[in-house]
C-alpha positions as CSV (number, residue, x, y, z in Angstrom):
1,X,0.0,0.0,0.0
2,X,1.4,3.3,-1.1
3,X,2.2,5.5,1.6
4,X,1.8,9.3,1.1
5,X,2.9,12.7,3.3
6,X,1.7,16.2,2.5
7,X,3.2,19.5,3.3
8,X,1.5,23.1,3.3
9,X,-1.5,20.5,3.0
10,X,-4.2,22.8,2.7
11,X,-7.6,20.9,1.9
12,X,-5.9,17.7,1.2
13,X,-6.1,17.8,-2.8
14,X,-3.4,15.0,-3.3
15,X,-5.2,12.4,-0.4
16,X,-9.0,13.2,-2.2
17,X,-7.3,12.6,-6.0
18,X,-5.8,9.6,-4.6
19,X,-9.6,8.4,-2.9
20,X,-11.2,9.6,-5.8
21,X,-8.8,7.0,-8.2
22,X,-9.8,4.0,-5.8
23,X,-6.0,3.8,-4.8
24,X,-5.4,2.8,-1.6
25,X,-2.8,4.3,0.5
26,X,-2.1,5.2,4.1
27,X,-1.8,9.4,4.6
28,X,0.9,8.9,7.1
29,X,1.2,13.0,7.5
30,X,-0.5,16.3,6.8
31,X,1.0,19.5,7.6
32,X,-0.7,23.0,7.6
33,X,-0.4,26.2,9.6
34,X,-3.5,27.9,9.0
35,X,-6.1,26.4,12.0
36,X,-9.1,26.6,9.9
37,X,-7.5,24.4,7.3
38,X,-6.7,21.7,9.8
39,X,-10.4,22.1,10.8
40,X,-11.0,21.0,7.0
41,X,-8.5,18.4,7.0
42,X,-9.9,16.4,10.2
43,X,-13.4,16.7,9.6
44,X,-12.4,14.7,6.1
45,X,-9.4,12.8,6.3
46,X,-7.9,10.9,8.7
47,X,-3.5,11.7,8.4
48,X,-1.6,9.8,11.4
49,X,0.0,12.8,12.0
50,X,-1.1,16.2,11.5
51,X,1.9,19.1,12.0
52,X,1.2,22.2,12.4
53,X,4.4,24.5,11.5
54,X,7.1,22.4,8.5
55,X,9.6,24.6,10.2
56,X,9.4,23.6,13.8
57,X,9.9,19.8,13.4
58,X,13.0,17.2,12.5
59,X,12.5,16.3,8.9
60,X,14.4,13.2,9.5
61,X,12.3,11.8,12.0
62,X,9.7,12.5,10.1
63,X,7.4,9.0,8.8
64,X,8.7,6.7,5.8
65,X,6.4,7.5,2.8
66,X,6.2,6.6,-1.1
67,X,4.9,10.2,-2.2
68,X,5.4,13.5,-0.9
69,X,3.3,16.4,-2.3
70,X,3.7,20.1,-1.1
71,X,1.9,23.2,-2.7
72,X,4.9,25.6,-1.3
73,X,3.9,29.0,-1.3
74,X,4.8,31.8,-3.1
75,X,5.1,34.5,-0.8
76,X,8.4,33.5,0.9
77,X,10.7,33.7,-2.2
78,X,12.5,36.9,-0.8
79,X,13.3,34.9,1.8
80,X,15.4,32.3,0.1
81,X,19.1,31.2,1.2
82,X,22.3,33.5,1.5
83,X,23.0,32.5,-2.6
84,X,19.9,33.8,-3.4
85,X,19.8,37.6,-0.9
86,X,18.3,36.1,2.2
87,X,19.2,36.3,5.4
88,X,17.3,33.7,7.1
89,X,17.0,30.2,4.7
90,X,15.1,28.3,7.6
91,X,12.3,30.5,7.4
92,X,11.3,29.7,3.9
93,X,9.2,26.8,2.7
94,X,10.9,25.6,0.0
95,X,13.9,25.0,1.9
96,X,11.9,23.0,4.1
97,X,10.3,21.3,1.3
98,X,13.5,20.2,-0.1
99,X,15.3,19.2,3.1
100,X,12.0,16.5,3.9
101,X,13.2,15.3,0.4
102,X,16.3,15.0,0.9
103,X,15.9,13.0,4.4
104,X,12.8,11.4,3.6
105,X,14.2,10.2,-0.3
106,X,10.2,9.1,-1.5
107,X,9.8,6.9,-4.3
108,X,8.1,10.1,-6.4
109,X,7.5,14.0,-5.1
110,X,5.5,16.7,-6.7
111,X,5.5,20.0,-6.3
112,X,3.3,22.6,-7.3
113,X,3.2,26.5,-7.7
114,X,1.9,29.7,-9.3
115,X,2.9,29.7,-13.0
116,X,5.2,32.4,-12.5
117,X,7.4,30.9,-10.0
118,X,10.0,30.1,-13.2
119,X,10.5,33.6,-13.7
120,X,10.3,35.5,-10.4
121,X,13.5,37.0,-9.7
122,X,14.8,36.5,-12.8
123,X,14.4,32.5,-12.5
124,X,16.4,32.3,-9.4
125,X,14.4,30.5,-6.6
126,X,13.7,28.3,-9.8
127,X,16.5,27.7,-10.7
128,X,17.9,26.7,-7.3
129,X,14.9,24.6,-6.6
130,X,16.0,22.2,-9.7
131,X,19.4,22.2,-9.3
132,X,18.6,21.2,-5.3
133,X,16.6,18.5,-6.5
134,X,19.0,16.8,-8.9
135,X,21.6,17.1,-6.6
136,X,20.3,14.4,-4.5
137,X,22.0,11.1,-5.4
138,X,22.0,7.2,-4.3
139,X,24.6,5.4,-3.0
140,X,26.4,5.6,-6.2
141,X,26.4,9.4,-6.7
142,X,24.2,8.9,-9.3
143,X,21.1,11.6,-9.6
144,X,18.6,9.9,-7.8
145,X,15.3,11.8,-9.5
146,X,14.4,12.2,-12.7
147,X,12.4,15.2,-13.1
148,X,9.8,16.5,-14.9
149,X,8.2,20.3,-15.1
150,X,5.4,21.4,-16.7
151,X,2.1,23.9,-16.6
152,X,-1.0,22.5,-16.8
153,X,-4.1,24.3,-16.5
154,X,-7.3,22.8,-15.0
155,X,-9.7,23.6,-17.6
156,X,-7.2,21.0,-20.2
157,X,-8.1,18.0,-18.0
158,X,-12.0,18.1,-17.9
159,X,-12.8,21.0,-15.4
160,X,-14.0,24.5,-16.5
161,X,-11.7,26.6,-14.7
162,X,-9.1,28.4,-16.3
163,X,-6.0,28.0,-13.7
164,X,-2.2,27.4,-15.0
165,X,0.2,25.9,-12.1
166,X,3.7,24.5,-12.5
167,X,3.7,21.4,-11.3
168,X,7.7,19.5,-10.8
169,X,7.7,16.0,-10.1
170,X,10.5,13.9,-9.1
171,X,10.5,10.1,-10.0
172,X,13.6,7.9,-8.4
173,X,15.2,6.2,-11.7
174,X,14.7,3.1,-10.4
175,X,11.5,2.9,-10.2
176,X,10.9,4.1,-14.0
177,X,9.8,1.7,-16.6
178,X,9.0,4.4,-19.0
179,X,10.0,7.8,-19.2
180,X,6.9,10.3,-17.7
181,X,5.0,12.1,-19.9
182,X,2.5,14.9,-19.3
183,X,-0.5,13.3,-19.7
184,X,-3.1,14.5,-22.9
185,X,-5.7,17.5,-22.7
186,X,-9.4,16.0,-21.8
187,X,-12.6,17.2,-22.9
188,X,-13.5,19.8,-20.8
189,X,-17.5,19.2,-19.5
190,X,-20.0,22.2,-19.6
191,X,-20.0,25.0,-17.0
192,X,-23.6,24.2,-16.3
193,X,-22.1,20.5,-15.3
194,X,-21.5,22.0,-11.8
195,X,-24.0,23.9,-11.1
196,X,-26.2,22.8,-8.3
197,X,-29.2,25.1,-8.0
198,X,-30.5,25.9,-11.3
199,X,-32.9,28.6,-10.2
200,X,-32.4,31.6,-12.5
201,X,-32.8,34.8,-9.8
202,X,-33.7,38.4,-10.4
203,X,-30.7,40.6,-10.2
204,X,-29.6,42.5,-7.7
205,X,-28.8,46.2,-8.6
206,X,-27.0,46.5,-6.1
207,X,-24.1,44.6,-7.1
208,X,-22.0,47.7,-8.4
209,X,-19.1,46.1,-9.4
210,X,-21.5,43.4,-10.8
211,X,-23.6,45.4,-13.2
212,X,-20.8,47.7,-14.5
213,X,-19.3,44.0,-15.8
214,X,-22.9,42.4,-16.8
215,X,-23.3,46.1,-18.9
216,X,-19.9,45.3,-20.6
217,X,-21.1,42.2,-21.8
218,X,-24.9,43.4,-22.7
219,X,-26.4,40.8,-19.6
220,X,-24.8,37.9,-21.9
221,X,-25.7,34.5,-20.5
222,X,-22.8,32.1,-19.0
223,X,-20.5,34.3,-17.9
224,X,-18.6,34.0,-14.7
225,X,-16.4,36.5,-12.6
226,X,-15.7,37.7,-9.5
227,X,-16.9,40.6,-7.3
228,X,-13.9,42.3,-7.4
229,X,-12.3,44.5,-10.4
230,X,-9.6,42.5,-11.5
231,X,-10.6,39.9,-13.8
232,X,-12.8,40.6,-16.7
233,X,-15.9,38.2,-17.6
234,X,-15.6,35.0,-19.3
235,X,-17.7,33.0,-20.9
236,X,-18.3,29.3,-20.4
237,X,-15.4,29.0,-18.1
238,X,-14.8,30.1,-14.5
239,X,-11.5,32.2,-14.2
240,X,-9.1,30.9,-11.6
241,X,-10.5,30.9,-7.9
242,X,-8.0,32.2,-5.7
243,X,-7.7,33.1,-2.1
244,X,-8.7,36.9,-1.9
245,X,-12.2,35.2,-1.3
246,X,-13.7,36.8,-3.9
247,X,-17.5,35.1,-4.6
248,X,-17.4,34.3,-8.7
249,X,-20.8,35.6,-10.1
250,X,-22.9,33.2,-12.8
251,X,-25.0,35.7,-15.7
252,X,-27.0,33.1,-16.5
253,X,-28.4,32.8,-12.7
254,X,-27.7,36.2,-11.3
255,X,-25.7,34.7,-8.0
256,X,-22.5,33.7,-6.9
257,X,-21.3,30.6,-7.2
258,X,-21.8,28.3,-3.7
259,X,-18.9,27.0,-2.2
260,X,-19.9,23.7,-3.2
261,X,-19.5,24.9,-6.8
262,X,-16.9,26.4,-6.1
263,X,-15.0,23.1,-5.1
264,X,-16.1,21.1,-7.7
265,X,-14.3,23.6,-9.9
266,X,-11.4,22.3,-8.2
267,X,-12.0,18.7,-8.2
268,X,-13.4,18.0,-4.9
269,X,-16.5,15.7,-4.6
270,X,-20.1,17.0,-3.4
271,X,-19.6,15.3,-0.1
272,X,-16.7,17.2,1.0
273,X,-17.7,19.0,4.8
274,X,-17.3,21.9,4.9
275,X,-16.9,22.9,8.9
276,X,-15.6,26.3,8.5
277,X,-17.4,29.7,7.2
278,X,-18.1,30.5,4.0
279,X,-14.8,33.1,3.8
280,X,-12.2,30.4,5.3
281,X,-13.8,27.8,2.6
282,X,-13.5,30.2,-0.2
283,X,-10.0,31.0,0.6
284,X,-9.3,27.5,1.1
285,X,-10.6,26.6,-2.5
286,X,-8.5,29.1,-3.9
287,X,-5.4,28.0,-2.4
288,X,-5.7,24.4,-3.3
289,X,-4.0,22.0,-5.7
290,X,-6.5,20.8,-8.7
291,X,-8.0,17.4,-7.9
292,X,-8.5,16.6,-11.4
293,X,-4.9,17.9,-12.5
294,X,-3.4,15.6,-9.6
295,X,-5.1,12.6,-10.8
296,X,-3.8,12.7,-14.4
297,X,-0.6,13.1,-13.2
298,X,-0.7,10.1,-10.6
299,X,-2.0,8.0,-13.5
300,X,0.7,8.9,-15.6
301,X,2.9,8.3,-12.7
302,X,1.6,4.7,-12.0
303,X,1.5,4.1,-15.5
304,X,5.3,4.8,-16.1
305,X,6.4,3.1,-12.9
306,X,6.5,-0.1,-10.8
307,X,4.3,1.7,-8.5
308,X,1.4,-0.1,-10.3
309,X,2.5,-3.0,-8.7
310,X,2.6,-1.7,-5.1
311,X,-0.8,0.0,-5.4
């Protein structure tokens, strides 16, 4: 049974891509400092070890596992190691992120970020995040990962939400039968796929922002957008959720999206709990990995791999 650990864990993307493929696993870690998100985590998972700060513990004691998946965050590139201007490399993630790699040595890792990540500062933390990674060698001082980067956007593998991430994933050589390849675009379903109540409502003039963009696009039917000014409408696809909690307004209905649509934009299933309020949820939606992105890639991963055998 494939054994899997998660850092900046959020709402558990990786463990529900895994549950929805019918691969059995044990989730021997989840990590996450935000205490709403742990609420979301343990009211639908069940990780043998829940951390709450990846800088406070001993990466080498942490839990023998087959995957590692971390969504590092973006916001702590300033604060990367002496070669790159920092002053303080054990406050940033990614250091972190590497060093559980390092000690830990899983059979595959991914890691995921915002699509600029490659080019922020001029491709440095990038840069040193590869050449990290395939420094780590066996026994023999051979590179022990292959690894693979890529961008794939959520609305190319069957979900209507436009959202480009980098994803980088690490596979040991040994392990390889085939070399990885990012897996092919899928059909993308309708928009109207996920949405739950189908009730079209009167509009609300009081939406300001709202009706300057519904004017713009003459009241246009399946259009969707948020309440704030910064993306324009577009039709028959979401834009990407993020985690400024905006609420993503539907023309066709003349309401925001619920947060249940909201997650099935990123791959969750219906029965997901949601035990936090309706701005925590939104913000943790926004932040999350794509469910339906990780499960293409963990196909292609099993596919290419001997791992088919242990799952």
């Amino acid at each position: 049974m494939l054994r899997i650990g998660t850092d900046c864990s959020g709402i558990e993307a990786p463990i529900q891509a895994l549950k929805q493929l019918g691969i059995p696993f044990e989730h021997k870690w989840a990590c996450e400092i935000d205490h709403y998100a742990r609420r979301s985590i343990l009211a639908n998972y069940q990780p043998e070890i829940i951390y709450e700060d990846i800088t406070k513990r001993n990466h080498s004691e942490l839990p023998d596992i087959d995957i590692y998946v971390c969504g590092f965050p973006c916001q702590s590139f300033s604060l990367m190691g002496k070669k790159l201007g920092s002053n303080d490399p054990r406050g940033n993630i990614m250091m972190h992120c590497i060093d559980a790699i390092k000690k830990k040595q899983p059979s595959i890792f991914i890691l995921e970020n915002v699509k600029n990540f490659k080019f922020i500062e001029k491709g440095k933390p990038f840069n040193f995040l590869i050449d990290e990674l395939a420094s780590i060698v066996n026994e023999d001082g051979e590179q022990l990962y292959n690894i693979y980067c890529d961008i794939y956007n959520t609305k190319d593998y069957g979900i209507p939400q436009n959202r480009e991430r980098i994803y980088i994933i690490g596979i040991k050589s040994d392990i390889l039968v085939n070399e990885y390849i990012k897996p092919e675009c899928i059909e993308m379903k309708p928009l109207d796929d996920i949405i739950i109540d189908k009730t079209i409502y009167k509009k609300n003039k009081n939406f300001k922002n709202i009706n300057e963009k519904l004017e713009k696009i003459e009241y246009k039917k399946n259009y969707i957008f948020p309440n704030s000014n910064y993306v324009n409408p577009i039709k028959n696809i979401c834009p990407t959720l993020s985690t400024r909690c905006d609420m993503f307004y539907h023309s066709s209905y003349n309401r925001y999206l619920t947060t249940t649509e909201c997650l099935l934009l990123q791959g969750f299933s219906k029965d997901f709990k949601q035990v936090v309020s309706n701005t925590q949820i939104y913000k943790q939606i926004g932040n999350s990995m794509s469910v339906n992105v990780l499960k293409v890639i963990f196909n292609e991963i099993f596919n290419c791999t001997i791992l088919n055998e242990i799952k």
